[in-house]
VEXFI-114254 format. One record per residue: residue in three letters; x negated, y negated, z negated of N, C-alpha, C in turn. Coordinates in steps of 0.2 Angstrom, whole numbers, plus 5000, padded with zeros to 4 digits. Each point is the difference from the previous one (the first is absolute). Layout:
% residues N
alaXYZXYZXYZ ...
This chain:
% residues 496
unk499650065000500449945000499649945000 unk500249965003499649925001500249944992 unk499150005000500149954993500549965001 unk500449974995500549964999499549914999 unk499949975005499749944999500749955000 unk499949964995500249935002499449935000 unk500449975008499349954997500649935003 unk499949984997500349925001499749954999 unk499849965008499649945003500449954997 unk499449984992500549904998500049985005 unk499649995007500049955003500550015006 unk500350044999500950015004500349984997 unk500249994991500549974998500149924999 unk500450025001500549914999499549944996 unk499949965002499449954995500449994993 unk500850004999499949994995499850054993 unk499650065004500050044995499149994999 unk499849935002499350005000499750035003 unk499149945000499750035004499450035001 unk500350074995499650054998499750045007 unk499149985004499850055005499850084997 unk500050034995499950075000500350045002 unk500250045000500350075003500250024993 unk500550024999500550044994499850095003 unk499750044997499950055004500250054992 unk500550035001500150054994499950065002 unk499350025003499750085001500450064996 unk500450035003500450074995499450054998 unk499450005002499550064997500150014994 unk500050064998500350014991499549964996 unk500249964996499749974995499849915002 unk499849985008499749935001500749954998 unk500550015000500449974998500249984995 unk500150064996499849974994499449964997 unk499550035001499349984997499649945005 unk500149985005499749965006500549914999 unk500850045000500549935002500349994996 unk500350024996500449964993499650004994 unk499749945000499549974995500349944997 unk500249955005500249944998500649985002 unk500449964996500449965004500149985007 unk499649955001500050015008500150055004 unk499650044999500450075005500650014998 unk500350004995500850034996500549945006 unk499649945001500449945003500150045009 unk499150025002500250005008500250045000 unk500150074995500650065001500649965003 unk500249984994500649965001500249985006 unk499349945001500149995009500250035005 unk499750054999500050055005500650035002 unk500550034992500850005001500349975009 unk499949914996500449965006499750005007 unk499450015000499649995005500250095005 unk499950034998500550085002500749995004 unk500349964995500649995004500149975008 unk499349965001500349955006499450035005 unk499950074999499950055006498949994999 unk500050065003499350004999499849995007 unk499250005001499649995005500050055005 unk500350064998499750075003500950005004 unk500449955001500150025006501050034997 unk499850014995500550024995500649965001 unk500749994999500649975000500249954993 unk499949945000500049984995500750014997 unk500150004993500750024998500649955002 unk500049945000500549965004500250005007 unk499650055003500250035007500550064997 unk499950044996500550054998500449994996 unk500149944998500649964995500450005006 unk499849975003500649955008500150075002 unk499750055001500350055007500550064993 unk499950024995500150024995500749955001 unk500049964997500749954998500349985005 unk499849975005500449975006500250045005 unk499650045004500150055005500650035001 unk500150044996500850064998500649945001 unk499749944997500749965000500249965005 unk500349954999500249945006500049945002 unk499349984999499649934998499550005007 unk500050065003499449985006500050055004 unk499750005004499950055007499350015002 unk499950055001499350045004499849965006 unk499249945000500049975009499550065001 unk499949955007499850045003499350055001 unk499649974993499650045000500150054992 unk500550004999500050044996500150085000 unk499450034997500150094999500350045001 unk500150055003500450055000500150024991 unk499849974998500250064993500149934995 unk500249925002500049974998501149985003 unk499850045007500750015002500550044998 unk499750074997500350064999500249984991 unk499849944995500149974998500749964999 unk500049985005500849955001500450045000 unk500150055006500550055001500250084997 unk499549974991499950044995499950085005 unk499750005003499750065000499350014998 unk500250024994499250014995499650075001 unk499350005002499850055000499450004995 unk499950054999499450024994499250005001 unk500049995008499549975003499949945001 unk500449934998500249945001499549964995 unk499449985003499449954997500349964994 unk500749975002500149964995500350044993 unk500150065000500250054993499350024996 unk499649985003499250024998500049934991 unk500250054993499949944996499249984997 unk499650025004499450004997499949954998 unk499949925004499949934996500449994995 unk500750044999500249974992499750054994 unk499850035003499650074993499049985002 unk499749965003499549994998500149914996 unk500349995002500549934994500050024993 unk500550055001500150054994499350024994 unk499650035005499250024997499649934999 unk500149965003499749934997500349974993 unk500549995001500250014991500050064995 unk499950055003500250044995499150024996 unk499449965006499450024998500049944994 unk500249925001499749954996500650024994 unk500650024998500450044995499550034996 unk499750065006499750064996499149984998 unk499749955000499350005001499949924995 unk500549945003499949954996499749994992 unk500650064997499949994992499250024998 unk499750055003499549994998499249945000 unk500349955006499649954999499949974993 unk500450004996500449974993499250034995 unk499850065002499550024995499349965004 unk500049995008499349985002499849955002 unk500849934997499949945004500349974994 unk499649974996500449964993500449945001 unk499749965007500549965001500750015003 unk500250075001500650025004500550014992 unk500449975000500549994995500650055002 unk500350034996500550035000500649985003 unk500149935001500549955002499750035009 unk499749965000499650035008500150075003 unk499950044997500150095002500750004999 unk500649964994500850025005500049985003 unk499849935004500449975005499650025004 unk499650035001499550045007500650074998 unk500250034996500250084999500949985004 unk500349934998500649975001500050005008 unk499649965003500049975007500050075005 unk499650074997499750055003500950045000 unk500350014993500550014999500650005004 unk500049925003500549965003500150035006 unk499249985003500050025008500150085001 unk499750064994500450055002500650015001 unk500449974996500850004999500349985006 unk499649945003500249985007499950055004 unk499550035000499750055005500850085000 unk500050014996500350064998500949985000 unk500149954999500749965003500050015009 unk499649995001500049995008500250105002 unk499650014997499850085003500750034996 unk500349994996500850034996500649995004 unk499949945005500549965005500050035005 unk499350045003500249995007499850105001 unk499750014995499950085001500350054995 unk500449964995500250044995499550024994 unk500050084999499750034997499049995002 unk499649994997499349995001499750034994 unk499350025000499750004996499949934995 unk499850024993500049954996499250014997 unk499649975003499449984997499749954997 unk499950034991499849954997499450014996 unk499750015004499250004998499549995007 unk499549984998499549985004499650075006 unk500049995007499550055003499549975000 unk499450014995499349975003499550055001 unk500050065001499450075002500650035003 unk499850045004500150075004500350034994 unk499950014994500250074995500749954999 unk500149925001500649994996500650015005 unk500150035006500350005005500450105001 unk500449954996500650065000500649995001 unk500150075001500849995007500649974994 unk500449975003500849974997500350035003 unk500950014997500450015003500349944999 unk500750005003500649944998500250014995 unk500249944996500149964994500949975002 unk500450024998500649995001500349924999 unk500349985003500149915002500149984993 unk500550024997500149964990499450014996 unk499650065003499550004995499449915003 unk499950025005499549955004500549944998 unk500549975000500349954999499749974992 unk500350074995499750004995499349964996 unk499750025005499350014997499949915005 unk500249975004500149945002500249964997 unk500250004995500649964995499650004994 unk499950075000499450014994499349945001 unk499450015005499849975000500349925001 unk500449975003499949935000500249984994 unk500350024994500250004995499549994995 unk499450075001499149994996499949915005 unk499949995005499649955003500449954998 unk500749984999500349925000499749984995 unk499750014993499649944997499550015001 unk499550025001499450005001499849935009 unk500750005002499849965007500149944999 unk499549945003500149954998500749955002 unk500249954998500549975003499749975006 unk499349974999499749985005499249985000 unk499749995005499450025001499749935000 unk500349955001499749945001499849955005 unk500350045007499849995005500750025005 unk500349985006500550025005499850055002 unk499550025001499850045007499850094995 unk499949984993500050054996500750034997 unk500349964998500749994997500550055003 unk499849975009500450055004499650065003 unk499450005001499850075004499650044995 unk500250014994499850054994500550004995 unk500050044997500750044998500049954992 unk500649994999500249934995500550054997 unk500249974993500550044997500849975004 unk499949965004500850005005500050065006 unk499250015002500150075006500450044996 unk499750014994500350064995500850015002 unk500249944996500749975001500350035006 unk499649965004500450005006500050105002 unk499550035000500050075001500450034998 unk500049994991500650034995500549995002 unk500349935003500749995004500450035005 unk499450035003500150035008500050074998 unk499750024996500050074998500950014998 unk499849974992500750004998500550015004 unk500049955005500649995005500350065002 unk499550045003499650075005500450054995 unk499950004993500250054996500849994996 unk500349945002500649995000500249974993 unk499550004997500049954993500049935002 unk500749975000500249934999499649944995 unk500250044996499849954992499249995003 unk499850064998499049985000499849965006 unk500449985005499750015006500149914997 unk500649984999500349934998499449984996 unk499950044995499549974995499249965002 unk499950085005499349975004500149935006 unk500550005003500449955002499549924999 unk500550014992500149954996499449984999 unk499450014998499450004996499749955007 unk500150035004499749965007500349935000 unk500850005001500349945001499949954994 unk500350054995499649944991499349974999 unk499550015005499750004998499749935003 unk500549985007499649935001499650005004 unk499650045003499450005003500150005006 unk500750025003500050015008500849965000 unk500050015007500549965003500150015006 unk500649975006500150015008499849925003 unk499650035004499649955003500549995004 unk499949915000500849965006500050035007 unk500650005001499750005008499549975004 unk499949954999499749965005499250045002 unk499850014992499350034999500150084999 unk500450015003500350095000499350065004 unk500149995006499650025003499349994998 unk499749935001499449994999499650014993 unk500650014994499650004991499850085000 unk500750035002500150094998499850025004 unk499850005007499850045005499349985004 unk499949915001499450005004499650004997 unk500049974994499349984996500150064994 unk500750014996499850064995500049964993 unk500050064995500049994993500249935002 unk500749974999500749975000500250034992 unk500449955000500450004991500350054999 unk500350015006500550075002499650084998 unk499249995000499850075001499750024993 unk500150084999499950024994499550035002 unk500050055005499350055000499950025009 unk499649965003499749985007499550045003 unk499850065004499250025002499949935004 unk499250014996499849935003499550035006 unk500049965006499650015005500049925004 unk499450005001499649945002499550005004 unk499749965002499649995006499550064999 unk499850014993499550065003500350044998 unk500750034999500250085001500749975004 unk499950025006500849985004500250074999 unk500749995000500850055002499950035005 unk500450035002500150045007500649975005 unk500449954995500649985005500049975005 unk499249975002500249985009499950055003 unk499850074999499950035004500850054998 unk500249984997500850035000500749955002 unk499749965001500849945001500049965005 unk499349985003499749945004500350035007 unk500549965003500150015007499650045004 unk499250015000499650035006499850074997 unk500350004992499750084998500550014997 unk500849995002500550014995500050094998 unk500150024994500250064999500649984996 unk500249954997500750004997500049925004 unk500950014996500249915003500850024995 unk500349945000500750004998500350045003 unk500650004999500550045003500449955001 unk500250005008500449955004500849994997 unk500150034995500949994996500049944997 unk499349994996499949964993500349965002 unk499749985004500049895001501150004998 unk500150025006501050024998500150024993 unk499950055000500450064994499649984995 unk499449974998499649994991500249964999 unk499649955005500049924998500549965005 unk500450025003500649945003499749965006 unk500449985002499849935007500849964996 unk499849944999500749964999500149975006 unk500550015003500349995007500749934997 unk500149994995500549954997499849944999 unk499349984996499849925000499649975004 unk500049955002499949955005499150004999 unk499850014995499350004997500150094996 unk499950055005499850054996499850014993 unk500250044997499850054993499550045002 unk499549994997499750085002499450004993 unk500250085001499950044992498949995001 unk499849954996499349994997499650075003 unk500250084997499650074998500250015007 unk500350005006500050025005499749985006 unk499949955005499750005006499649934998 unk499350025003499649974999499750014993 unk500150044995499850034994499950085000 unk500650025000499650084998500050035008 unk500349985007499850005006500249955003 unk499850015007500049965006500550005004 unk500649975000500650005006499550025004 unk499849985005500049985007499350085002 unk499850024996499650065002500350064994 unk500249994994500150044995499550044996 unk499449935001499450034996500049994994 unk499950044994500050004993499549944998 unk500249974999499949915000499550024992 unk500550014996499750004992499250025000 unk500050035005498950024999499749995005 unk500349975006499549985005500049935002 unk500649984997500249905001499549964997 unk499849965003499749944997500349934999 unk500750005001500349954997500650025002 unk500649954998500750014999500549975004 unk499549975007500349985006500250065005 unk499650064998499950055005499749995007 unk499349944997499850005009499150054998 unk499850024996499450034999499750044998 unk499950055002499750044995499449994998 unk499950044993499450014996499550025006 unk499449994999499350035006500050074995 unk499450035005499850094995499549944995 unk499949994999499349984995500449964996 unk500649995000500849984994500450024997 unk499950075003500350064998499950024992 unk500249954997500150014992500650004994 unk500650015005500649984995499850064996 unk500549964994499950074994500650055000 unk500150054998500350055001500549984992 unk500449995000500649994993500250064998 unk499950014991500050074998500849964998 unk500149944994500349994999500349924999 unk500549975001499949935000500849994996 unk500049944998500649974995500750045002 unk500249955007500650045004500050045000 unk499450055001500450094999500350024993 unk499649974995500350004992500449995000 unk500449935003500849985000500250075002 unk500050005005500550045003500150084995 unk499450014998499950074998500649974994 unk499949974997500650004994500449985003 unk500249965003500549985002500450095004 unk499650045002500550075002500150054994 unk499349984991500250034997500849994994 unk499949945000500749954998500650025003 unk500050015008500650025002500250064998 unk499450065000500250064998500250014994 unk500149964996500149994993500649975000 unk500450015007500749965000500149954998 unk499449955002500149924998499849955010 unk500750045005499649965004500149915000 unk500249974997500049915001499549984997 unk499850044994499349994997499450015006 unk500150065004499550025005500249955006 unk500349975004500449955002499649944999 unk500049964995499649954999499149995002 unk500050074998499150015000499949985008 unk500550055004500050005008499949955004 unk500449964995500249945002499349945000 unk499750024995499549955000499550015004 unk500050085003499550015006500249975005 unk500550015002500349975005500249935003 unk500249964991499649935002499449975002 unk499450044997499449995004499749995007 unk500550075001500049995006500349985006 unk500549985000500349975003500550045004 unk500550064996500150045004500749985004 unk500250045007500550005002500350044996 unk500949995000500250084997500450035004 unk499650045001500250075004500650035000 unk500250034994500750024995500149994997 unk500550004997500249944993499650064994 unk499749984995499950024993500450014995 unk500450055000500550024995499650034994 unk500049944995499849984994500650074994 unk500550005004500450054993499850085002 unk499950025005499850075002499350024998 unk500150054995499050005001499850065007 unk500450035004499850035004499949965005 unk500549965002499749935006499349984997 unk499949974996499649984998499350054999 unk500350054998499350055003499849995008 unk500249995004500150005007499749945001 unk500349974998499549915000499549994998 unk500050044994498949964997499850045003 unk500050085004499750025005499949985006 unk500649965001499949965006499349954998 unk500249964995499349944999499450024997 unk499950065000499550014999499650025008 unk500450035002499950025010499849935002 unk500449944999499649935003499449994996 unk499949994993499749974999499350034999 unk500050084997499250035001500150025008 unk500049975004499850025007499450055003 unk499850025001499650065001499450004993 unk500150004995499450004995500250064998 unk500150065002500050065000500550014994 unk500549984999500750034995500550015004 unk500150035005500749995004500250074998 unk499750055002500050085000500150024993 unk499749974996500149994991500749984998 unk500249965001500649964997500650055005 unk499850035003500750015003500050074997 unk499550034997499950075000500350014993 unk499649924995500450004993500750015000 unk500149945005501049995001500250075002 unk499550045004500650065003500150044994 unk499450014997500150064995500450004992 unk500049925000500350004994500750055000 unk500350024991500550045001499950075003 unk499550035001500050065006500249985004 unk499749955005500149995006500749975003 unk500449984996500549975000499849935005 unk499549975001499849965007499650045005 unk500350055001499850035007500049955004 unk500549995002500249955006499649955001 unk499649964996499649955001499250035003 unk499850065000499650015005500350045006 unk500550015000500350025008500149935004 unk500249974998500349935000499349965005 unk499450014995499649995001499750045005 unk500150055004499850075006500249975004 unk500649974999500549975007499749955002 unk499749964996499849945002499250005005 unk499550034996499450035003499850065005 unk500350044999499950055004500350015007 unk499750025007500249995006500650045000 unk500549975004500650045001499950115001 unk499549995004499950095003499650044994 unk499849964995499750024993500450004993 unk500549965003500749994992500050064999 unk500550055002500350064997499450024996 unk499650015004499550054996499849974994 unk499949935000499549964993500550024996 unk500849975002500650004993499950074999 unk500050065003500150054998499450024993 unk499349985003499549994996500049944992 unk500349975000500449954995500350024997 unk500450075002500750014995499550054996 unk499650025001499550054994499549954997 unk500250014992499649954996499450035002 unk499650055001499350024999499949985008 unk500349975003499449965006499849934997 unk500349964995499849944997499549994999 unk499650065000499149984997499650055006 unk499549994999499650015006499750054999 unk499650045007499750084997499449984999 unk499950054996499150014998499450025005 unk499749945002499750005005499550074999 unk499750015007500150095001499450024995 unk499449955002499350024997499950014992 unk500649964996500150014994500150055000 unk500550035005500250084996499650045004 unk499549995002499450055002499550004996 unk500049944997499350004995500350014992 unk500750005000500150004991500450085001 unk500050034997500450085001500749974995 unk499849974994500649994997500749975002 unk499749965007500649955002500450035004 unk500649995000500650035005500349955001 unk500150005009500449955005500649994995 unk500349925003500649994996500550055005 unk500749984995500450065002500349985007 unk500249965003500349985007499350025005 unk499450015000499550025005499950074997 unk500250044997499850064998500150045009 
């Protein structure tokens, strides 16, 4: 078996993680890791680093993880369409024909994510004996931040595959590399809820800085993770609670229209953002090579501009909703405007050497909304109602159908609807409609059929609904190489 290296170049990451030129090299030979690299604080810091720097894809060619958020969350659903350069197996995606040989079911970048926290968890505590200046306070909030992002990591993988393995110990040698089975969804939720519960005190409220506040994990990521889980697990009350902590808390807010596009999407860490991958001039994104007219692999889907966000054809001076054209795409081509726009007139795109939007884990708006659908589920929709309603005067929206404030099942169908306009391809379309179908045992089936009809080519419909109507197509198969190389793992049950 091939030594387990990780090496992560400070001088790829984000300046404002400093500008450290060494190389972070954590050698798995039995014992140099121990005995060579965790001595000091510093090191315990560029572990840490390295977490975030993992996320926004490596040098060797790898898919950064915000490429698998988008195709993961958006794909399945009905926010965009496959251009013209896009993959056969990026296609077979759209028209839910998942196969087990499909690159993009390959979870490996969220499980070497996973082993980067799970090494500075498993390894930190002992710099505490060999670096007296490293303080206890320092090793939680390095053990908290490492915590977080696994939590994120394993949320992701619980949504889209089901049953995974659950590993929580570090691979650093050939001997520590042993086979897993799946770990069943309430257990892995569990242990989700478990940690960000150890991490919320330990994380700072803030770092002292905008660019740290939002692109490293704060006790509001927490929050806001806790919320989304919750949500996920059907617990109302908690989900409001983690809500509230963010909104009480003063620190964030909805940036005006005027400055919508340009605060939250061109420039970044905006009032609005709670936890942002940062990418910058020296680590660009992938998205002109995924959105940009001459290498389109995705683009909107031609319904939106009508069916999301409206055309007011009544006032003499048009209405038109702030989050839609010219913001999250482009009338006039249907390019995903939100990560390759360079302004909010829609005449320019970003060059490649600008290619640095950040990738949104999580921002204000989505908090409203999230409690605003917990609240309704709590049978309080006018209370849920109001919340909506202050999204939507930000934004400026038309209204499409009237908002029946006394029915909470209209109103389930409405904040799903505003959440469809408002996180626009930031990879939660396929999420939110999966939580909405399944609540009750599947009692919103209908909301991903609904959602087939709209996506899915006419000569492809039967089959995909048919594919729908079995809750075990909802999550993805276990790409093939995993079960070549783990004996333990067995295909999920619809690919068997």
């Amino acid at each position: 078996m091939k030594k387990l290296f990780i090496y992560i170049s400070i001088l790829t990451l984000p300046a404002w993680f400093g500008s450290c030129k060494k190389w972070l090299d954590l050698q798995p030979q039995d014992g140099i890791v121990r005995e060579e690299f965790w001595k000091t604080k510093e090191q315990v810091e560029s572990a840490v680093i390295g977490i975030y720097a993992s996320m926004l894809g490596s040098t060797s060619g790898d898919r950064s993880l915000p490429e698998y958020m988008f195709i993961w969350g958006e794909a399945r659903a009905d926010m965009v369409s496959p251009g013209f350069r896009a993959s056969t197996e990026e296609q077979d995606i759209v028209n839910l024909n998942m196969l087990s040989t499909n690159s993009f079911t390959n979870w490996r970048s969220f499980y070497q994510t996973i082993n980067y926290c799970n090494t500075v968890i498993d390894l930190a505590p002992a710099v505490l004996k060999t670096d007296n200046t490293f303080s206890q306070d320092q090793l939680n909030r390095a053990t908290a931040e490492a915590l977080t992002i696994r939590a994120l990591m394993y949320f992701y993988l619980v949504r889209s595959f089901g049953e995974v393995p659950l590993r929580l110990t570090a691979t650093i040698s050939d001997k520590d590399v042993t086979p897993l089975g799946k770990t069943n969804r309430d257990s892995i939720l569990l242990q989700i809820v478990s940690d960000l519960k150890k991490a919320e005190p330990s994380l700072p409220l803030t770092y002292g800085s905008k660019s740290f506040d939002k692109g490293r994990v704060t006790r509001y990521m927490a929050n806001a993770l806790l919320a989304d889980v919750y949500l996920w697990m059907d617990k109302y009350t908690d989900c409001v609670t983690e809500c509230d902590k963010i909104i009480n808390s003063g620190r964030f807010g909805l940036v005006q229209a005027s400055e919508f596009f340009n605060s939250v999407f061109y420039e970044g860490n905006s009032n609005e953002g709670i936890f942002e991958l940062q990418y910058d001039a020296q680590k660009l994104n992938n998205f002109y090579f995924m959105h940009t007219p001459s290498n389109r692999r995705w683009g909107a889907a031609f319904h939106i501009s009508e069916e999301v966000y409206g055309i007011d054809l009544v006032n003499s001076v048009p209405i038109s909703d702030v989050r839609g054209d010219k913001t999250s795409f482009r009338g006039t081509d249907f390019s995903i405007w939100k990560y390759v726009g360079a302004d909010n007139a829609g005449d320019n795109f970003r060059a490649l050497d600008q290619s640095f939007a950040h990738w949104i884990i999580y921002r204000y708006a989505d908090i409203l909304l999230l409690k605003a659908e917990a609240i309704n589920q709590q049978d309080k929709p006018l209370e849920a109602s109001r919340i909506v309603k202050t999204i939507r005067q930000r934004a400026n929206a038309l209204d499409l159908s009237i908002m029946d404030s006394t029915s909470k099942n209209a109103m389930t169908g409405f904040i799903l609807e505003e959440r469809q306009r408002e996180l626009a391809f930031e990879g939660k379309r396929w999420y939110d409609v999966l939580r909405n179908a399944k609540r009750n045992n599947y009692e919103g089936m209908q909301y991903l059929l609904t959602m087939a009809g709209v996506s899915i080519p006419s000569d492809r419909l039967q089959a995909a609904l048919s594919k729908l109507r079995d809750k075990n197509s909802h999550y993805f198969p276990i790409f093939t190489y995993e079960l070549q190389t783990n004996r333990l793992l067995t295909q999920n049950p619809f690919y068997k």
